[in-house]
N, C-alpha and C positions, 0 to 999 in steps of 0.2 A: 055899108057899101065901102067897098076899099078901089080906089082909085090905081089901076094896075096900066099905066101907059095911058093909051087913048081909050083902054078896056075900063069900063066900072064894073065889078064884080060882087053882087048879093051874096054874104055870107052866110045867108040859110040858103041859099040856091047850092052855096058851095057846100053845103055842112052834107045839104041830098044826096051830092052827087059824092062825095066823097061816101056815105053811106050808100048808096047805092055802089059804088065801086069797091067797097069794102065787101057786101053781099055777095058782089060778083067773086069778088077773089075767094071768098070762102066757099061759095058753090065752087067754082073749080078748082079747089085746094080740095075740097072735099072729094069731087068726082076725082081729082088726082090720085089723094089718100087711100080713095077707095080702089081705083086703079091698080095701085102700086101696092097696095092688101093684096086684093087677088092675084096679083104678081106673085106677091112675096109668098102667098101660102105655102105651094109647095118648097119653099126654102125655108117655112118656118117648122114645114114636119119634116124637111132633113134636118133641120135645125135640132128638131125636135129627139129626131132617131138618133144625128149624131151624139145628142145629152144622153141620152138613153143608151147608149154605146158608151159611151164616154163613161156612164156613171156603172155600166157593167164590166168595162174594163179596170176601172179604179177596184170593183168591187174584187174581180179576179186577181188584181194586182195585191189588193189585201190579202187574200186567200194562196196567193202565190209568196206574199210576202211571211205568209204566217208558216206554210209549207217549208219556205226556204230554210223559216227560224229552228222546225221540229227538225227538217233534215240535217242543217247547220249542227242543234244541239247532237239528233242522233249521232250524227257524222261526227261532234267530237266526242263522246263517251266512245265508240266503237274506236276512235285513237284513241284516245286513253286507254281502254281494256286492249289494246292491240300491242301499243305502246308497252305497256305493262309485263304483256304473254312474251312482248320481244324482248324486254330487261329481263323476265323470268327466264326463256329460253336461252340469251344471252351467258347469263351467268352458269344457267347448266352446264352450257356451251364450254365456258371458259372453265368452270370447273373440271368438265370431262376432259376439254383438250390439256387444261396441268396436269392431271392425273395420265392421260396417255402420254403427254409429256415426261411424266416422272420417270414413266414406265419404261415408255424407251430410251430416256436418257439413261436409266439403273438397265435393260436391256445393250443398251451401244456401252453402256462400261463394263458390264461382264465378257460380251461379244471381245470390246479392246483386250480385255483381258486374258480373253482365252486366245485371239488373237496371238498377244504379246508372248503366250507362253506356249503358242505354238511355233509363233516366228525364233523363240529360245529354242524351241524342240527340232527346227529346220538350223539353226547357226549349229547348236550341239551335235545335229546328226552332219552338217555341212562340214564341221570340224574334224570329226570321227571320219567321214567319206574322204577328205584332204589326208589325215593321217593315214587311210588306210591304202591310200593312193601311194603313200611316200613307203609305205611297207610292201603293196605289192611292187612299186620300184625295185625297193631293195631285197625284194624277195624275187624279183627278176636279177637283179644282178648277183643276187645268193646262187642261184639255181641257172645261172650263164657260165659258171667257174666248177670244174668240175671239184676241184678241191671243197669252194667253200658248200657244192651240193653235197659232197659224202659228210662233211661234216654237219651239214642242216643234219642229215636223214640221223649219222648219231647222236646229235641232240636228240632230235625227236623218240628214238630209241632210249636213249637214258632214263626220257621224263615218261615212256609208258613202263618201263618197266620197273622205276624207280617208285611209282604209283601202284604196282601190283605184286610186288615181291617185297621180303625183307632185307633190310640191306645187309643181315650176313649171308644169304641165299646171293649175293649178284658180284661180279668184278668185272670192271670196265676196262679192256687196252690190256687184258691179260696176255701172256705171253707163253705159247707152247713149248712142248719140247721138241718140235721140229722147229724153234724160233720165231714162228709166223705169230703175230698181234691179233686177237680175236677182237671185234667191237666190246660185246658181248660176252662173258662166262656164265651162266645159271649151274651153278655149284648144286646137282643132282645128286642123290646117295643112287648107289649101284644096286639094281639095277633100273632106271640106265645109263646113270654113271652123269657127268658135266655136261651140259647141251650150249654149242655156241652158236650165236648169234650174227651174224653178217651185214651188216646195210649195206644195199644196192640201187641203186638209181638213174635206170638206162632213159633221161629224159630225153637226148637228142634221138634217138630213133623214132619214140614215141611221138615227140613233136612232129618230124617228119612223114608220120604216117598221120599224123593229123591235118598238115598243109598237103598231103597229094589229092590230086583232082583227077587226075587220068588214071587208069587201071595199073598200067605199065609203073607209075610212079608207088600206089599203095602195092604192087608188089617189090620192088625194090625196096621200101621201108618195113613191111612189114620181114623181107628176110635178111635185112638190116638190125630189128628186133631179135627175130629169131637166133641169129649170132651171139647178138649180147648176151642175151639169155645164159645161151648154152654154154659161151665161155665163161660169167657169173657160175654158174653150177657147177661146173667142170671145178672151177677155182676151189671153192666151198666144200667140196666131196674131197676132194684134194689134202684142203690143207687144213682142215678144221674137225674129221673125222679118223680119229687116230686110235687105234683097238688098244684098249686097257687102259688109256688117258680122257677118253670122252666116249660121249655115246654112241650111237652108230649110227646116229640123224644128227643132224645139223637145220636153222634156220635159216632166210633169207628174207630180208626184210626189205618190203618195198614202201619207203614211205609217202607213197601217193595212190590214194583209195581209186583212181580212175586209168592207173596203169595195171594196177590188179585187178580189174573189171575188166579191162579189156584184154589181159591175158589168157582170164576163165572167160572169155566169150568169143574170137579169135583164133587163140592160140592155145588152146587144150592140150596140144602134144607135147607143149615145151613143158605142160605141170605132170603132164604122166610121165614124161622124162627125168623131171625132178623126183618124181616117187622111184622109179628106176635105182638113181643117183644119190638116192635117201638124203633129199633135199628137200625139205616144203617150205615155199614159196607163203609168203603169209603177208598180210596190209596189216595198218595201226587198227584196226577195230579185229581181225583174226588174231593176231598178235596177242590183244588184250586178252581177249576168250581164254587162247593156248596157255599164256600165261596165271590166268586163274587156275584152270587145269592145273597146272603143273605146282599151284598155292596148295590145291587140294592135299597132291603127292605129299609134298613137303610136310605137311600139317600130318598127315597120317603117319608119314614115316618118323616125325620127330614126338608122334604119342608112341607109337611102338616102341619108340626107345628111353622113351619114359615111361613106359610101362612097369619095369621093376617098381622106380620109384614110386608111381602111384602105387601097385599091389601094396609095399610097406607103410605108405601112407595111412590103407586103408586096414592095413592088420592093428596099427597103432589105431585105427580111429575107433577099432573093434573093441581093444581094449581098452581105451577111453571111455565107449559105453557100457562097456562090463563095471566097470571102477565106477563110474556115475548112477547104473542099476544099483550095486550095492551101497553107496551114499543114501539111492533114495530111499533103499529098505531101508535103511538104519535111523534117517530124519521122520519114515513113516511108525518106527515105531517108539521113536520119542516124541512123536505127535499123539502115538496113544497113551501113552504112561500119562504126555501132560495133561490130554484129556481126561484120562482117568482123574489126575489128582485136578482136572477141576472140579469133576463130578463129587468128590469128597469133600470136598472144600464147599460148595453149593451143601451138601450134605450137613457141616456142621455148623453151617450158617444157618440151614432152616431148624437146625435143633435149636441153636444160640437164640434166633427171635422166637421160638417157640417159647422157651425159658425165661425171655425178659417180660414175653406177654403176661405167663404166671405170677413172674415177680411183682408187676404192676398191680395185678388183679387182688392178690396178697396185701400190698401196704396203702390198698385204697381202703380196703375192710378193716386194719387195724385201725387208720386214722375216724374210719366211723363210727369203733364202735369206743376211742375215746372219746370223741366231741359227744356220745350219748348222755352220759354220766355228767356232764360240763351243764348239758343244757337244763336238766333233770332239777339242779343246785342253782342255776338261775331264776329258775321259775319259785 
């Protein structure tokens, strides 16, 4: 008994009730438990699904993991061999572009080069175009002056016919015997005797008729030309065709090939007038021709007159070959005597070894037939 206040309290009364309330808590721990089971079930088969999940996700995550690893590896061999194809291509690469490099650098130095020797060939012809600029200047201000124009056209005259004749065939600035100064003498045998020559050079009409624009104007120029002309001719027929001292034509020399073009295409009647006036009109290219011509004469006329001397040349040359016919008889027939005496000389050389053969054949048989007797006394 435990004395609890004014309570006295049986300790197996208590020990019951404490078992009996122990009973009770564990039936209703148990109806709880159980309770709370059936509660819990359906959380325990999500429970269950989520493991079930859970442990198929791990399992995909393996499988994802292992995927990753083969794609990972694929993925870097396919770099490497990629890698690789690019260092190979690469290097082609940089090979090809040094080699197109070389190519074009050796192309851009030939290019510079032909270049350079073109830009030479433009300074060379730009030089030659400047000099020829300061020549046709001064071939303008040659041909502004009437003086230094006559004197161009006799230059020009000098050096064509100084080019197509002999210089003892030509005299320059000869002087008539009516006194007058021919440009020109071509030293002719008769007939037709000495042909002078004239340089004339009507540039200002011609110019004139090359600037007119109106009708009115090319006829004023052109019978401006006509003039000169006729007074040229007139002059020429005059004083340079004199009976028994020169021939009975005379030249005129125009030294500009487009004044003479347009004389024969124009002005026709001023060249039939010059035939009239046994004048012909002639440019540096007719000129040249006429004066070949005229090389021919000379040449024919100065064999003509070397003719004697050749016929005697060729009478001596006749008897040269007569003289030379009889040398060769005479060496052909000391080529047969020597023949002859070779033939006899072969002759007593084949009797000579005929004779030394005998000789041989002779003092073999004497020496045999003592060595017989020798042997005979040996034995």
């Amino acid at each position: 008994m435990i004395p609890v206040g004014d309570l006295v309290i049986d300790i197996t009364d208590l020990r019951l009730w404490i078992a009996v309330g122990l009973v009770v808590f564990a039936v209703v721990l148990i109806r709880t438990v159980g309770r709370v089971a059936k509660a819990n079930e359906p959380l325990a088969r999500h429970l269950a699904d989520l493991d079930g999940a859970v442990r198929a996700l791990n399992d995909g995550q393996n499988q994802l993991h292992g995927g990753i690893t083969h794609v990972a590896e694929a993925q870097a061999i396919s770099q490497a061999r990629m890698a690789e194809a690019m260092e190979r291509r690469l290097a082609e690469a940089g090979q090809a572009l040094g080699d197109n490099l070389g190519k074009s650098s050796l192309r851009t130095a030939r290019s510079l080069g032909e270049l350079q020797q073109r830009l030479r060939v433009i300074d060379e012809a730009q030089t030659r175009i400047e000099k020829l600029s300061g020549d046709v200047l001064g071939l303008q201000d040659i041909l502004s002056n009437k003086q230094t124009r006559g004197a161009f056209g006799e230059i020009q005259l000098r050096e064509i016919v100084t080019g197509a004749l002999p210089p003892d065939a030509v005299s320059f600035q000869a002087t008539l015997s009516n006194g007058t100064r021919a440009d020109c003498l071509i030293r002719m045998p008769y007939p037709p005797g000495p042909i002078v020559i004239d340089s004339k050079f009507p540039l200002e009409p011609y110019e004139a008729l090359g600037r007119a624009e109106t009708p009115s104007e090319k006829t004023a120029a052109g019978r401006q030309l006509r003039t000169a002309l006729r007074a040229h001719i007139k002059a020429i027929s005059e004083k340079y065709i004199i009976e028994g001292e020169t021939s009975d034509g005379a030249l005129m020399f125009l030294p500009s090939e487009a004044v003479y073009a347009e004389l024969h295409a124009n002005f026709s009647e001023i060249v039939r007038e010059g035939f009239e006036a046994r004048v012909w009109i002639v440019s540096p290219t007719t000129c040249m021709a006429t004066l070949h011509t005229l090389r021919a004469v000379l040449k024919d006329t100065r064999l003509r007159a070397e003719a004697h001397a050749i016929r005697r040349e060729l009478g001596m040359l006749n008897r040269d070959l007569e003289r030379l016919g009889g040398r060769v008889t005479s060496l052909e027939r000391h080529f047969s005597q020597a023949r002859k005496d070779v033939e006899e000389i072969r002759v007593s050389a084949d009797r000579i070894g005929r004779r030394s053969k005998r000789l041989e054949v002779v003092d073999f048989a004497e020496d045999e037939t003592r060595a017989e007797p020798a042997r005979q006394a040996g034995e």
